[in-house]
N, CA, C and O atoms as CSV, one atom per row, in Angstrom:
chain,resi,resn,atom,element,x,y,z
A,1,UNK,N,N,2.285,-5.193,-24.623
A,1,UNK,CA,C,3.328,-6.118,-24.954
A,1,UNK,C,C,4.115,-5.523,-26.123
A,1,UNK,O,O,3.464,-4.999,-27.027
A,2,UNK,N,N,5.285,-5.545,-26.188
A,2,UNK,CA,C,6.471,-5.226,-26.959
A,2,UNK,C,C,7.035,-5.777,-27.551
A,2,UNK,O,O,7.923,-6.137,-26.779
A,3,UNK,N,N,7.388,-6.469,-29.090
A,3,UNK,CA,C,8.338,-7.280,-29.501
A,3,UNK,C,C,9.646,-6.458,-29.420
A,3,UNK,O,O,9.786,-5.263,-29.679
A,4,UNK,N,N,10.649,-7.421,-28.972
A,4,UNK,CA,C,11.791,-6.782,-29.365
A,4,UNK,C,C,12.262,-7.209,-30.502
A,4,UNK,O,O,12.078,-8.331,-30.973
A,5,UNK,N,N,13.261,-5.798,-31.264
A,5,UNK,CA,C,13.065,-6.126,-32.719
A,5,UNK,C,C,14.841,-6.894,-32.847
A,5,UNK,O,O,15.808,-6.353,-33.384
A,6,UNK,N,N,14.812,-8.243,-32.179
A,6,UNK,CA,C,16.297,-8.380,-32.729
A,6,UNK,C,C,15.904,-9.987,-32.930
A,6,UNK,O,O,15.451,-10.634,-31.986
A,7,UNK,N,N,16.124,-10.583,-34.271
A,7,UNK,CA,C,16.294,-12.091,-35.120
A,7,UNK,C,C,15.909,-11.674,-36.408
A,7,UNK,O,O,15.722,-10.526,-36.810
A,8,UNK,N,N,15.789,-12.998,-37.147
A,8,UNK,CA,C,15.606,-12.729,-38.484
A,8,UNK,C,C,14.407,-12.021,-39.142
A,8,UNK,O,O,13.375,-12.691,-39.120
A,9,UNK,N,N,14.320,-10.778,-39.738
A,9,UNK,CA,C,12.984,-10.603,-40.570
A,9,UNK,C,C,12.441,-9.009,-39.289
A,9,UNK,O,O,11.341,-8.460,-39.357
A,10,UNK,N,N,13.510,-8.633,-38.318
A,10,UNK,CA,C,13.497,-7.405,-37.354
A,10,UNK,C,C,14.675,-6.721,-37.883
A,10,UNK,O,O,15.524,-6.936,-38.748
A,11,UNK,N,N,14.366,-5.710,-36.929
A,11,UNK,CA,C,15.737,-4.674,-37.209
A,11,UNK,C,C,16.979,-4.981,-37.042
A,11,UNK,O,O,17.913,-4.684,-37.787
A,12,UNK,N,N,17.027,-5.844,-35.631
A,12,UNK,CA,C,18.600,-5.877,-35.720
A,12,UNK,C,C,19.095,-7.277,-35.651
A,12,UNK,O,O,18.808,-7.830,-34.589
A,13,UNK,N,N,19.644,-7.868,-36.349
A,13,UNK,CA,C,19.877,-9.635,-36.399
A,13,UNK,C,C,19.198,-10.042,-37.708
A,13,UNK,O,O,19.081,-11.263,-37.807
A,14,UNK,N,N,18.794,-9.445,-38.578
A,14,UNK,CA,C,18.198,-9.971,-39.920
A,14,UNK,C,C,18.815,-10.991,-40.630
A,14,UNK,O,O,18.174,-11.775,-41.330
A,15,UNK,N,N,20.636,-11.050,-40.425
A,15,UNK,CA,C,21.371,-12.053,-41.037
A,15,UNK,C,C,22.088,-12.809,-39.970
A,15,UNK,O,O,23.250,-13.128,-40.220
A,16,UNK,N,N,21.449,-13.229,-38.532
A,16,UNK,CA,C,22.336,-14.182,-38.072
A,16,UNK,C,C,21.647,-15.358,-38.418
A,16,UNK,O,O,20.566,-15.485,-38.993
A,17,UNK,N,N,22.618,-16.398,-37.881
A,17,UNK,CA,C,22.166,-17.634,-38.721
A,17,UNK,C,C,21.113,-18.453,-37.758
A,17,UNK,O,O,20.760,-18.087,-36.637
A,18,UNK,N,N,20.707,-19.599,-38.420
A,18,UNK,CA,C,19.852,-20.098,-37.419
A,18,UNK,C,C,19.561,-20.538,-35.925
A,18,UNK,O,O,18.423,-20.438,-35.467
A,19,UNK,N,N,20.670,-21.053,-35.143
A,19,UNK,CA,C,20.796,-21.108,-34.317
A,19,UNK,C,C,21.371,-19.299,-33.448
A,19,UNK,O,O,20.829,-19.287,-32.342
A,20,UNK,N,N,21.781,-18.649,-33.545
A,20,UNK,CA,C,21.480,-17.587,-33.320
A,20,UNK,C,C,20.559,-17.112,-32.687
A,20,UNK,O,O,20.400,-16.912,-31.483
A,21,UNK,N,N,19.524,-16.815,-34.168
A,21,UNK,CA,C,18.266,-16.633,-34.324
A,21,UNK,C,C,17.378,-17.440,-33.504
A,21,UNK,O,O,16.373,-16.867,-33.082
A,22,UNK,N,N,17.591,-18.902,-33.136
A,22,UNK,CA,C,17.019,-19.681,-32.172
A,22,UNK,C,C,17.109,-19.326,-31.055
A,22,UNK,O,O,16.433,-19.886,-30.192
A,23,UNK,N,N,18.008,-18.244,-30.731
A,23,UNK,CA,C,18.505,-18.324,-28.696
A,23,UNK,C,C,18.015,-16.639,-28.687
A,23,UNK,O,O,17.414,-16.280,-27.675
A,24,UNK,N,N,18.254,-15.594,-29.783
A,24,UNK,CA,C,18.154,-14.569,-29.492
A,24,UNK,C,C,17.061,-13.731,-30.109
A,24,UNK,O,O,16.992,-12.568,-29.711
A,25,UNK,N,N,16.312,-14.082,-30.897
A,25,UNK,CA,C,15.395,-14.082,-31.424
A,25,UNK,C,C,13.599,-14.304,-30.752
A,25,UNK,O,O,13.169,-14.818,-29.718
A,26,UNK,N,N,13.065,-13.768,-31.692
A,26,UNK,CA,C,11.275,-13.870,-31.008
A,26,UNK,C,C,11.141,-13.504,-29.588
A,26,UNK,O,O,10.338,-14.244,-29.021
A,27,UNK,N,N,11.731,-12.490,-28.727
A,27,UNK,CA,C,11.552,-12.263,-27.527
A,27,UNK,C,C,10.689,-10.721,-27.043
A,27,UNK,O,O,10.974,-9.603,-27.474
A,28,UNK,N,N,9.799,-10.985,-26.234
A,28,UNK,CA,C,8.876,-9.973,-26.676
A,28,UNK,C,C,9.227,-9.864,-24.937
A,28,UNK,O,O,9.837,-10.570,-24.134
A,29,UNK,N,N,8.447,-8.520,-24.877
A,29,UNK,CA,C,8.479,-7.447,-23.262
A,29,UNK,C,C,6.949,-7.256,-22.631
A,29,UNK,O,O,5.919,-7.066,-23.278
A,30,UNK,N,N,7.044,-7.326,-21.665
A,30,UNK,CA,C,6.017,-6.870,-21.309
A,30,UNK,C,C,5.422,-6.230,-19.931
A,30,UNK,O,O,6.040,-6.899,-19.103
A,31,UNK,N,N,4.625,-5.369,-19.209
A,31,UNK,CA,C,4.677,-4.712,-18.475
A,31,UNK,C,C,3.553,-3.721,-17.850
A,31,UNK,O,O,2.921,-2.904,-18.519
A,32,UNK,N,N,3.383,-3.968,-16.204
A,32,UNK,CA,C,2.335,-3.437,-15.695
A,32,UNK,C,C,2.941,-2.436,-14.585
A,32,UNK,O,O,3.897,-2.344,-13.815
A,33,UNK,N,N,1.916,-1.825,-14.942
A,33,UNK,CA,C,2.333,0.148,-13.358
A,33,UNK,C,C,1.520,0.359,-13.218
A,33,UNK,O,O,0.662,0.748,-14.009
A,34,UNK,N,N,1.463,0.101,-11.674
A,34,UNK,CA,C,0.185,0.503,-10.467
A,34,UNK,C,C,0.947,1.521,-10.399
A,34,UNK,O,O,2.114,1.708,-10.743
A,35,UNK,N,N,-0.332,2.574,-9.610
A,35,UNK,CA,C,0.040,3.609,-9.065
A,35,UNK,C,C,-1.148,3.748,-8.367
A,35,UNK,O,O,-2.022,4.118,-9.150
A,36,UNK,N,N,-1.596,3.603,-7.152
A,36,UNK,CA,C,-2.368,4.087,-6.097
A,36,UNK,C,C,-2.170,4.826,-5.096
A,36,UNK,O,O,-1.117,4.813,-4.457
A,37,UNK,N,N,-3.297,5.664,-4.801
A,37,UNK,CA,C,-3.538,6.269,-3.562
A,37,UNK,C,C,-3.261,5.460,-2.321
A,37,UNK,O,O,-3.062,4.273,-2.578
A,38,UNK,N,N,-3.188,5.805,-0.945
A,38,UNK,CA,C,-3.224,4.634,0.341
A,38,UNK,C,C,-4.303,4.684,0.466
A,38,UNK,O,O,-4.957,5.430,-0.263
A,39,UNK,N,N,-4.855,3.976,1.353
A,39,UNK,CA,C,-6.049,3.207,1.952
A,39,UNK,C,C,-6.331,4.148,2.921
A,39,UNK,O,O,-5.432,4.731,3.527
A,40,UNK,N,N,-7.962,4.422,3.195
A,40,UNK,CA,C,-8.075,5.545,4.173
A,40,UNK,C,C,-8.573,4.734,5.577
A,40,UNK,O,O,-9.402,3.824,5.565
A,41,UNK,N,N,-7.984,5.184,6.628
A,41,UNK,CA,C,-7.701,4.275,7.421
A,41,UNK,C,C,-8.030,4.708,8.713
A,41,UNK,O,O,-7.810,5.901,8.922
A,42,UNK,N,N,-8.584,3.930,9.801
A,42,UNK,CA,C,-9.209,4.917,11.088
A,42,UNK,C,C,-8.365,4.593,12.396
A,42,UNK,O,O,-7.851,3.522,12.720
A,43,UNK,N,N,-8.366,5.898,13.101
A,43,UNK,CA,C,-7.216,5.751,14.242
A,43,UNK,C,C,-8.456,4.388,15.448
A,43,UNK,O,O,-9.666,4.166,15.483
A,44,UNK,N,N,-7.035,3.745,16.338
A,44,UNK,CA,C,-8.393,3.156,17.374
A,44,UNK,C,C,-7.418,3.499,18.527
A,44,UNK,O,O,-6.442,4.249,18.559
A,45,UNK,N,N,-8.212,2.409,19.818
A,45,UNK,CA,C,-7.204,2.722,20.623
A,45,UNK,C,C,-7.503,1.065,21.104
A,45,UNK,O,O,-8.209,0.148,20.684
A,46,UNK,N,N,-6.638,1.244,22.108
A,46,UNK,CA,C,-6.332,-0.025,22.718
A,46,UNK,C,C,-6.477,-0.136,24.362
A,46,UNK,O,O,-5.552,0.516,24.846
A,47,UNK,N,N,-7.322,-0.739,25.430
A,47,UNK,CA,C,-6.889,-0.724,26.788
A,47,UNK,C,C,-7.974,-0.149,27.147
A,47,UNK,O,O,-8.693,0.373,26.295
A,48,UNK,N,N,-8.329,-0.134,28.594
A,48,UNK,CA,C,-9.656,1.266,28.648
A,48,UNK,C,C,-11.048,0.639,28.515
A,48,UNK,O,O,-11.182,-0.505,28.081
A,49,UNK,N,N,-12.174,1.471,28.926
A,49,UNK,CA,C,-13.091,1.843,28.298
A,49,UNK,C,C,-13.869,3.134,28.826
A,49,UNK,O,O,-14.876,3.299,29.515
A,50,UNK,N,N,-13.128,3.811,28.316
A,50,UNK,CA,C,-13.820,5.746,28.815
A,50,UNK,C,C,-15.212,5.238,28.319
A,50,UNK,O,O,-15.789,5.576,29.352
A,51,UNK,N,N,-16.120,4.746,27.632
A,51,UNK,CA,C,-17.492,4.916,26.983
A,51,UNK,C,C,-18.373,4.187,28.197
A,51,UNK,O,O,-19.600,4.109,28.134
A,52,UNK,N,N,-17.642,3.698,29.235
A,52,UNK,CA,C,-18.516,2.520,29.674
A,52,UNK,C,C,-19.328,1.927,29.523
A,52,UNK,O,O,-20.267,1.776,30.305
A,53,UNK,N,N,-19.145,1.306,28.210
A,53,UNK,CA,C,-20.150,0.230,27.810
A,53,UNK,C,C,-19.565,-1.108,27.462
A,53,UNK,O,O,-20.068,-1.897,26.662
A,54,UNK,N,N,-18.608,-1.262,28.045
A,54,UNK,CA,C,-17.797,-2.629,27.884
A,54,UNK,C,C,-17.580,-2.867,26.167
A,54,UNK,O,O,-17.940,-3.878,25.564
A,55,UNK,N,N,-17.169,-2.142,25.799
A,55,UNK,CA,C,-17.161,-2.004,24.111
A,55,UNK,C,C,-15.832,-2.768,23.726
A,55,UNK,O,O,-15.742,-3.389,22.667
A,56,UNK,N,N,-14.624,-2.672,24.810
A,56,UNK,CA,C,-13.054,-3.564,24.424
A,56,UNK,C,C,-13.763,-5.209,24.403
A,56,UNK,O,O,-13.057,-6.054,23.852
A,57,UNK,N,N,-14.805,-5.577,24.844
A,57,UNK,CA,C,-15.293,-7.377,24.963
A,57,UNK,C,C,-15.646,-7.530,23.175
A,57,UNK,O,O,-15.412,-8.487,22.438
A,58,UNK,N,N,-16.333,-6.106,22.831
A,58,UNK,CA,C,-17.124,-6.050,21.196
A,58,UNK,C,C,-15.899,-5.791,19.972
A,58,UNK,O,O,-15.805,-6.358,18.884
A,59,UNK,N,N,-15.098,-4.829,20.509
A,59,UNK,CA,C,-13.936,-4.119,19.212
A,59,UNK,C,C,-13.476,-3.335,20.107
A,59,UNK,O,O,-13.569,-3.178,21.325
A,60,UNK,N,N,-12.738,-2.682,18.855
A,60,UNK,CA,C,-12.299,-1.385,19.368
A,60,UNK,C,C,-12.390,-0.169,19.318
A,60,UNK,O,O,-12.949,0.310,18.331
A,61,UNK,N,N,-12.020,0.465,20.061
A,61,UNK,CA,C,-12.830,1.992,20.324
A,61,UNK,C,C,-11.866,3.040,19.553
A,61,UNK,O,O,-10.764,2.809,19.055
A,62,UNK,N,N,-12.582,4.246,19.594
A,62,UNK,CA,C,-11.479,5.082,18.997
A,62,UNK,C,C,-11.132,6.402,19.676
A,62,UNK,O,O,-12.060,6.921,20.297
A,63,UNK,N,N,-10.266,6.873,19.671
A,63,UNK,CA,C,-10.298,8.278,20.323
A,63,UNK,C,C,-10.590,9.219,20.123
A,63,UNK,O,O,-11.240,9.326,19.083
A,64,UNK,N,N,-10.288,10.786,21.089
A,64,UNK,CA,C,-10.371,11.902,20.298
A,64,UNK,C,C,-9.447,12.177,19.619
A,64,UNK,O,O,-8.313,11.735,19.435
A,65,UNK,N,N,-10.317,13.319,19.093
A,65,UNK,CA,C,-9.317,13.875,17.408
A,65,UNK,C,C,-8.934,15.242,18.217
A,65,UNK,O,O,-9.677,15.982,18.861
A,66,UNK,N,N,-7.395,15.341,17.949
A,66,UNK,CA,C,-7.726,17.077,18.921
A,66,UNK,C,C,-6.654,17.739,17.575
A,66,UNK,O,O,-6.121,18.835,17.742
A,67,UNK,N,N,-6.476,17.110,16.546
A,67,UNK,CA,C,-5.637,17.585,15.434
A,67,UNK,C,C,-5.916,16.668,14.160
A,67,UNK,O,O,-6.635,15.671,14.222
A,68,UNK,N,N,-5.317,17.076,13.071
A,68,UNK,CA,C,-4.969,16.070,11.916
A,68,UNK,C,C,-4.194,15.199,11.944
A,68,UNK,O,O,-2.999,15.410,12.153
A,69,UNK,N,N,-4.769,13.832,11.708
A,69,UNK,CA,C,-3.328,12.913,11.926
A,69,UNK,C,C,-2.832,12.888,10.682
A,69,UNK,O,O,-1.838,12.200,10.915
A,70,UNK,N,N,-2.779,13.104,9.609
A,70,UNK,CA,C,-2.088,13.198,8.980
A,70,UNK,C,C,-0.875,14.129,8.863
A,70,UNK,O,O,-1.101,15.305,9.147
A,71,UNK,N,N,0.351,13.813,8.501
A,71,UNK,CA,C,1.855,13.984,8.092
A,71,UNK,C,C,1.476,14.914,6.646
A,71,UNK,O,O,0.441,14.497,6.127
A,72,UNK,N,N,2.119,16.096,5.896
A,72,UNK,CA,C,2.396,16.901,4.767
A,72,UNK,C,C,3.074,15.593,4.014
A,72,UNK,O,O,2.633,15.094,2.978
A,73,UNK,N,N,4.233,15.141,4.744
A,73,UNK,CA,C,5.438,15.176,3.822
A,73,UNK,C,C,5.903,13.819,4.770
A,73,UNK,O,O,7.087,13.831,5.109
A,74,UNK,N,N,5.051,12.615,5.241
A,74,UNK,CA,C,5.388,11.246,5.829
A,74,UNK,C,C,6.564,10.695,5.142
A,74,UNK,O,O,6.813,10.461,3.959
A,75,UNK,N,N,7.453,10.510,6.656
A,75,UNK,CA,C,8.679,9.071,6.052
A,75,UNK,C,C,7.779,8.001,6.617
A,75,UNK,O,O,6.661,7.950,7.130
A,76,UNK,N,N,9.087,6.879,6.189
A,76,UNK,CA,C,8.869,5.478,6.862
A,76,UNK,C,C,8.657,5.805,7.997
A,76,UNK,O,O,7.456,5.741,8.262
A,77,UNK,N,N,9.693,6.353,9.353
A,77,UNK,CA,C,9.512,6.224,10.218
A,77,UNK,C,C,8.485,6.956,10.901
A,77,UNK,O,O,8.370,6.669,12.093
A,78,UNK,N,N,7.887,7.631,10.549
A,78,UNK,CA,C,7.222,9.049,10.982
A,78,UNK,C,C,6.119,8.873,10.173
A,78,UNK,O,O,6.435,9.428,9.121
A,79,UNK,N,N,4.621,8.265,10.012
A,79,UNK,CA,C,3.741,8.292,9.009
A,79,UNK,C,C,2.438,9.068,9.115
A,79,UNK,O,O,1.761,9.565,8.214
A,80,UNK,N,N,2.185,9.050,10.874
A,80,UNK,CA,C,0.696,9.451,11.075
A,80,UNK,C,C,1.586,10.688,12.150
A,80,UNK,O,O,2.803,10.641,12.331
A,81,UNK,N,N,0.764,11.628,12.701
A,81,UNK,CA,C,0.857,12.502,14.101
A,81,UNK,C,C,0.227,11.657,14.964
A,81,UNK,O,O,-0.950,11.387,14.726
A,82,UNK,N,N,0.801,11.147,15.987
A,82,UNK,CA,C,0.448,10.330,17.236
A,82,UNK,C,C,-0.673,11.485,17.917
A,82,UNK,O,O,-1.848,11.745,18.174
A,83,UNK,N,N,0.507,11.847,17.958
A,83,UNK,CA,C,-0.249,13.163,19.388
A,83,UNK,C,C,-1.252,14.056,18.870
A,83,UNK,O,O,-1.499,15.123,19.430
A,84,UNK,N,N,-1.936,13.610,17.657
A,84,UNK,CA,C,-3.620,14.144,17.254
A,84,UNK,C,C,-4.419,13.432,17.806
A,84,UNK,O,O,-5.616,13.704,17.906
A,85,UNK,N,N,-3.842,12.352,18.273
A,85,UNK,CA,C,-5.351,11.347,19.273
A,85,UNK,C,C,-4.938,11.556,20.313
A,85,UNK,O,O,-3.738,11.537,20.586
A,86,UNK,N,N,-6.212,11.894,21.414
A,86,UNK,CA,C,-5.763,11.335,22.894
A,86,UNK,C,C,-7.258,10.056,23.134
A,86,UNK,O,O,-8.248,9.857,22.430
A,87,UNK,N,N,-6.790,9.403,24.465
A,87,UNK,CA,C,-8.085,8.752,24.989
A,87,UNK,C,C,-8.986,9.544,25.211
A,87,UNK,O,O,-8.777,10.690,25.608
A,88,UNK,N,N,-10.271,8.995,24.964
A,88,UNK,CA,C,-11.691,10.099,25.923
A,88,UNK,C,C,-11.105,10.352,26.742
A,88,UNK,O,O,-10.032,9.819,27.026
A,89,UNK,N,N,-11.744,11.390,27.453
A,89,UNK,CA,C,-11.399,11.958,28.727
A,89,UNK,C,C,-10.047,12.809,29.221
A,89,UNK,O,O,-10.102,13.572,30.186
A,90,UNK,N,N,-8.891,12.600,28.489
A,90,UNK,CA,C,-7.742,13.063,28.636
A,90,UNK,C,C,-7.309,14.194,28.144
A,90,UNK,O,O,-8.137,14.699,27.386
A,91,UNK,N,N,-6.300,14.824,28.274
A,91,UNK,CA,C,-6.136,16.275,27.708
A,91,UNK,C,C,-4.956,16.548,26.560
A,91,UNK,O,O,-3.833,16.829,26.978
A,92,UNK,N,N,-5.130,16.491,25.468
A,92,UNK,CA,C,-4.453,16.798,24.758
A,92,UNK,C,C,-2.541,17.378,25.510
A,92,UNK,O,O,-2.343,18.401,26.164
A,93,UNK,N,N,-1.685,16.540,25.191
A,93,UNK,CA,C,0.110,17.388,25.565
A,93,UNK,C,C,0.435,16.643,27.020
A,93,UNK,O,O,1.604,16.612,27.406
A,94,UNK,N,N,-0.599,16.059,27.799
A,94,UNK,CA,C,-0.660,15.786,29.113
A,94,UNK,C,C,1.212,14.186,29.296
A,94,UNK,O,O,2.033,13.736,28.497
A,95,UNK,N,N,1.055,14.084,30.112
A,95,UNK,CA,C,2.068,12.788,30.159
A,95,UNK,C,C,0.922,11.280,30.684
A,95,UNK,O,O,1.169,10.142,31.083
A,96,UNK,N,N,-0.019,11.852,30.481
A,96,UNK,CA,C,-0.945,10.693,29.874
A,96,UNK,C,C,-1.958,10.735,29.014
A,96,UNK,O,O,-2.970,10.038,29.091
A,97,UNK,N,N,-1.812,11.228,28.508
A,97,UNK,CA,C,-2.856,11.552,27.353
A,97,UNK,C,C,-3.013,10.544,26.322
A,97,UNK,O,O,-3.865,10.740,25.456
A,98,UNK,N,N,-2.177,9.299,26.291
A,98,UNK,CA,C,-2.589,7.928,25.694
A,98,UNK,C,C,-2.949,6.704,26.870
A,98,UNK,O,O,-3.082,5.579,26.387
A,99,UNK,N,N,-3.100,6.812,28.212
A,99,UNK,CA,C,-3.763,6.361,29.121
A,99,UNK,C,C,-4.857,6.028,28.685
A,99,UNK,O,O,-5.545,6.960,28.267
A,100,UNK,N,N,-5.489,4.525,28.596
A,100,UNK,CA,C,-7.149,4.526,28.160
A,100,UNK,C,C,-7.875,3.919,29.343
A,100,UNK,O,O,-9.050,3.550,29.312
A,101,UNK,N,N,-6.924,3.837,30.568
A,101,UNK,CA,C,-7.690,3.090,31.866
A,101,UNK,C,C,-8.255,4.236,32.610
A,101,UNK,O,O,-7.752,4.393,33.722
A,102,UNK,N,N,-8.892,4.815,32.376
A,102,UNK,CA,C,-9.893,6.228,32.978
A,102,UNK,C,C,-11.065,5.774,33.345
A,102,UNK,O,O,-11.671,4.965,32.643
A,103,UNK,N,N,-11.629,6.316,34.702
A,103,UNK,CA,C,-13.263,6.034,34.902
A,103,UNK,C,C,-14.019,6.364,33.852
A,103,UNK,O,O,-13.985,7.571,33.613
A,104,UNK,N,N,-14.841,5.582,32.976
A,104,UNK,CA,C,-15.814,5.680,32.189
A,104,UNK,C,C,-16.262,7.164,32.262
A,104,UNK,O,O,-16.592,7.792,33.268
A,105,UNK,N,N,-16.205,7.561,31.059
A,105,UNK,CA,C,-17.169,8.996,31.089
A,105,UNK,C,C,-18.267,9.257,30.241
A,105,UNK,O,O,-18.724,10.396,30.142
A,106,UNK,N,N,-18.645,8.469,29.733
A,106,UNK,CA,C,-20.141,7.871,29.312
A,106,UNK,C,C,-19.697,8.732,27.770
A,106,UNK,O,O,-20.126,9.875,27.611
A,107,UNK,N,N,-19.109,8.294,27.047
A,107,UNK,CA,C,-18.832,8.581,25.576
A,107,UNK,C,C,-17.959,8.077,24.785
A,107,UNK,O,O,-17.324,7.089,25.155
A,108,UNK,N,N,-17.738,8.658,23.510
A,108,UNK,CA,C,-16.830,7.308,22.258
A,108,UNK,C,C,-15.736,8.757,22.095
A,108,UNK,O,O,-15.880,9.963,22.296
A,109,UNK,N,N,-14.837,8.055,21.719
A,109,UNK,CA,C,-13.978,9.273,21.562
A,109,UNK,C,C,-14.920,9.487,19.666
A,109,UNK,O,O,-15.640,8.746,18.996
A,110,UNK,N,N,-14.319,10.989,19.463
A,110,UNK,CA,C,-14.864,11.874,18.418
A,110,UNK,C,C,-14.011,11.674,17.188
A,110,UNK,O,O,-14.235,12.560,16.364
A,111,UNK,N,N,-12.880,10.580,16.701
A,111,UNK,CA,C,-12.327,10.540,15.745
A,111,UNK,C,C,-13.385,9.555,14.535
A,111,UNK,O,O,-14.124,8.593,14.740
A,112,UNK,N,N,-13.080,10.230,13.388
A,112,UNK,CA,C,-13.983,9.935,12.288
A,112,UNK,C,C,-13.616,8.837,11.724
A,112,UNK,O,O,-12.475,8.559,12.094
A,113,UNK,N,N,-14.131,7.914,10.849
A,113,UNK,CA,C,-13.742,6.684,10.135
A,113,UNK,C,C,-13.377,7.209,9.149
A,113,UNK,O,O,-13.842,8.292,8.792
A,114,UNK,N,N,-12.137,6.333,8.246
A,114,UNK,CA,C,-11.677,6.744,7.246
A,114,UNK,C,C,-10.514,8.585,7.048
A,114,UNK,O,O,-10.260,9.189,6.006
A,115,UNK,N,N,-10.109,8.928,8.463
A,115,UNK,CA,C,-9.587,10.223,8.289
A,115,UNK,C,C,-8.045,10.192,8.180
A,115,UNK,O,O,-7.278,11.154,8.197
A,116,UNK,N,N,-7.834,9.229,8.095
A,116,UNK,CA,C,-6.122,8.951,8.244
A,116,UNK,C,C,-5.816,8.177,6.166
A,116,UNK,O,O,-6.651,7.597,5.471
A,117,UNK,N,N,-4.609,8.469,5.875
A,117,UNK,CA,C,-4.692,8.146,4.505
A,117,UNK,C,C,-3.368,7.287,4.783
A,117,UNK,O,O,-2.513,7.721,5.555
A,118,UNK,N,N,-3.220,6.033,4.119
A,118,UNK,CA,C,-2.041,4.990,4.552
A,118,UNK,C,C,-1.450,5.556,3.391
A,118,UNK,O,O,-1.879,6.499,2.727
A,119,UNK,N,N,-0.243,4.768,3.182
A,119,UNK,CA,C,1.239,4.694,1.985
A,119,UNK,C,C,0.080,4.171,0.605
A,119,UNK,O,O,-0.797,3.308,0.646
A,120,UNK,N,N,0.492,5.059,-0.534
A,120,UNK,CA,C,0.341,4.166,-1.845
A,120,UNK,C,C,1.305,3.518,-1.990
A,120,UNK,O,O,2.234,3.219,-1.240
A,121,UNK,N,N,0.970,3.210,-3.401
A,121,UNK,CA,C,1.182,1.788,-3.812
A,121,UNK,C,C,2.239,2.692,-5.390
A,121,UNK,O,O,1.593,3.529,-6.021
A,122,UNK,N,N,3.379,2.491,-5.741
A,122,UNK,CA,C,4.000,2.646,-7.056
A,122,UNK,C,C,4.664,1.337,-6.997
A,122,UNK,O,O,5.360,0.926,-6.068
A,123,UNK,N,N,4.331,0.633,-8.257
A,123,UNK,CA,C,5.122,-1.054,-8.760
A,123,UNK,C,C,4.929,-1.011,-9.891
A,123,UNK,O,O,3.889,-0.881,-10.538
A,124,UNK,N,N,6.570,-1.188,-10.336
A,124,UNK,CA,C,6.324,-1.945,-12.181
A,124,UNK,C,C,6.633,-3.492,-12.446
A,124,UNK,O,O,7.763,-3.979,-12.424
A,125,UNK,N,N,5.760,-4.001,-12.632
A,125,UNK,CA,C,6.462,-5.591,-12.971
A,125,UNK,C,C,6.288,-5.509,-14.720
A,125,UNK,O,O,5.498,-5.150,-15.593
A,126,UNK,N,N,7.767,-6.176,-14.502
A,126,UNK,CA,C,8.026,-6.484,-15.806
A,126,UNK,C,C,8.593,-7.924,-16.382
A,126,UNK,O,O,9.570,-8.401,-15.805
A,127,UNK,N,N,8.110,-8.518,-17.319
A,127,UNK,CA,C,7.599,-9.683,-17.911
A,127,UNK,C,C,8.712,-9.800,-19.187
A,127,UNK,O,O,8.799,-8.832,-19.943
A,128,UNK,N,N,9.806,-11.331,-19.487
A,128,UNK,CA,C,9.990,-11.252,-20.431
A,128,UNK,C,C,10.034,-12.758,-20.982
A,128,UNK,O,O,10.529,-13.713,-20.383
A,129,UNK,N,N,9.304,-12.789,-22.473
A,129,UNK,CA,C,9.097,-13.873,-22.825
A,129,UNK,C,C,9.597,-14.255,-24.146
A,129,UNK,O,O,10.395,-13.554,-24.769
A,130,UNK,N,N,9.136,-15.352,-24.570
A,130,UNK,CA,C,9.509,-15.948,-25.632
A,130,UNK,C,C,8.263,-16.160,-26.494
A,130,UNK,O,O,7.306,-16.771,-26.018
A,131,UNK,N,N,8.235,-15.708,-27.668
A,131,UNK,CA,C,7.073,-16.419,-28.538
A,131,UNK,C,C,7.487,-17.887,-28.458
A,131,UNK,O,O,8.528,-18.307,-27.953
A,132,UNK,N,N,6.299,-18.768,-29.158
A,132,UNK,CA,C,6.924,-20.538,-29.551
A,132,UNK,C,C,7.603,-20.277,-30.382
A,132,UNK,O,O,7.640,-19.178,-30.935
A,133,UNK,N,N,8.427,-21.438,-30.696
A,133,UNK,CA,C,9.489,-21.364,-32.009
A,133,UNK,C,C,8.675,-22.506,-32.755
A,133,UNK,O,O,8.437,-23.663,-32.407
A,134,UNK,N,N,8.234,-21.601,-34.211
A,134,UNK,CA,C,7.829,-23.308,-35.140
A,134,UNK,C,C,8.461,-23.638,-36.022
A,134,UNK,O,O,9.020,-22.741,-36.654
A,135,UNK,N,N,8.580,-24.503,-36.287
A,135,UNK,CA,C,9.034,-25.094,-37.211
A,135,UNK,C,C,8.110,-25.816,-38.831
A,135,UNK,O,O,6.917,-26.118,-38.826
A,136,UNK,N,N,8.654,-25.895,-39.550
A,136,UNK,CA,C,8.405,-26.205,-40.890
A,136,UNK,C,C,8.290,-27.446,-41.426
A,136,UNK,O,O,9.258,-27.444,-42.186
A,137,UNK,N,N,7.718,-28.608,-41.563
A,137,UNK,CA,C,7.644,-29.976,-41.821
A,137,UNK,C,C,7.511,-30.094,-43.231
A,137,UNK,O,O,6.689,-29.493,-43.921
A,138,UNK,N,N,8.537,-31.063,-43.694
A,138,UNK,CA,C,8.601,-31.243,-45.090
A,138,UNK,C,C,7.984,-32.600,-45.429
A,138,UNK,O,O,7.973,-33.378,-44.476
A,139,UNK,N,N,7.655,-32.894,-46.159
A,139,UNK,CA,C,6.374,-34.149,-46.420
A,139,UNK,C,C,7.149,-35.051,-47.857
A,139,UNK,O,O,6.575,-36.016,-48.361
């Protein structure tokens, strides 16, 4: 937290008068900055069940890994490499190679938990307040 130095008895406003000093005076700053990593995050798939074990009734399944899904240098639009997963069973480049309705081939696809890294997090919030104003009672 920061006072700012402008009303009576600070740097700048030392001689305005009271009301002044009432509106522009005692106002302090204040301020928080995240900065995080993204969330590490696991590819799945959807449709299918290459594992044949009726596993789409339980969750969801995941595919193979036939690359890094991760992006160097991710935009918005562009975040992960699609085409590092295919379904079990399918062939990496194919014009179905995200097809997950395949005869069961008795396995899980080979992608790891946690291998994909989401968007961090940069936020500053910033806070500005007022001390109380007191006053002086004469008796």
């Amino acid at each position: 937290m920061y006072e700012l130095p402008f009303g009576k008895s600070r740097r700048f406003g030392s001689s305005w008068n009271p009301v002044t000093d009432a509106i522009g005076g005692g106002w302090h700053l204040s301020s928080i900055f995240l900065l995080q990593t993204g969330p590490y995050l696991t590819a799945t798939m959807s449709g299918g069940d290459p594992s044949g074990t009726n596993a789409p009734s339980r969750g969801t399944q995941r595919p193979d890994a036939v690359a890094d899904g991760n992006i160097s240098n991710p935009t918005a639009d562009l975040y992960f490499n699609r085409n590092a997963f295919v379904c079990p069973g399918r062939v990496a480049g194919s014009s179905d190679q995200f097809n997950c309705n395949v005869a069961p081939i008795g396995r899980f696809g080979n992608a790891g938990v946690g291998t994909l890294v989401g968007p961090g997090t940069v936020n500053l919030s910033l806070g500005l307040g007022r001390a109380s104003v007191s006053t002086k009672s004469r008796l």
